[in-house]
Steps between C-alpha positions, in 0.01 A plus 500: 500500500706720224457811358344358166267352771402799631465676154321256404217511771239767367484236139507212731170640645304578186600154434371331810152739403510366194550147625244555714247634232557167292428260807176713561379456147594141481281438803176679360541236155530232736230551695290592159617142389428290812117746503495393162573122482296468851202608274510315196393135495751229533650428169701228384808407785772609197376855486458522915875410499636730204328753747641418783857448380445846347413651848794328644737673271356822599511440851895388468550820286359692780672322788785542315473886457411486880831391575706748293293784660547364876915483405496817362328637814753327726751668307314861542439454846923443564548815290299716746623305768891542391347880428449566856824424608633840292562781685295863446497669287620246237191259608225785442716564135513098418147478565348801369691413162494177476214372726317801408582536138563842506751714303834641693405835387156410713660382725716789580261696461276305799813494709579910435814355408745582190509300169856462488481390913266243456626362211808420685345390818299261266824359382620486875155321623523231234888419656291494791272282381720245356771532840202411711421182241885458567531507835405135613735366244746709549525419885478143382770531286718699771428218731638242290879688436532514871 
């Protein structure tokens, strides 16, 4: 995982909530619809299958959804995971700021640390970051030339 990737986490969260949210709410008008069309009397076989390909685009819409939110929680899950390979105190910095959410002022202020400090050791923690995403390829790479 990059930097961007671990920037990006906090908004890839809300997103995944969001996602989340939406699948939740599809679910309820589904199962209004199947309560629904379970109560009425059976109508003419054109309108039962306008309904049902209806439902089936909703449940493709949500499977689909269902699949962007599981990817995107892969990807969260290697961030924290490539996360707790950083050393202290840059991993308590990466994640209270970018796991977190928090300000660097906040965060400085949690760790009884100086602005100015932790504003380079932030800088220094996302070389880290990105080394450790590296490393593997790196190694690979260093293989190879011999």
């Amino acid at each position: 995982m990059t930097r961007k990737d671990l920037k990006d986490y906090k908004f890839n969260q809300e997103w995944i909530k969001g996602r989340l949210e939406y699948i939740e709410e599809y679910k309820t008008v589904l199962t209004n619809i199947t309560t629904t069309l379970s109560d009425m009397p059976k109508g003419s076989r054109k309108v039962e299958d306008s309904i049902a390909e209806k439902i089936a685009t909703i449940l493709d819409n949500v499977n689909e959804i269902a699949e962007k939110v599981v990817a995107e929680s892969e990807k969260q899950k290697l961030i924290l995971e490539q996360l707790n390979k950083v050393e202290q105190p840059y991993k308590l910095i990466l994640e209270k700021h970018y796991i977190q959410g928090k300000k660097l002022v906040t965060v400085a202020s949690e760790m009884t640390y100086n602005y100015e400090y932790t504003k380079k050791a932030n800088q220094i923690a996302l070389k880290k970051f990105e080394e450790i995403q590296n490393f593997p390829q790196k190694l690979l790479n260093d293989t190879i030339k011999i």
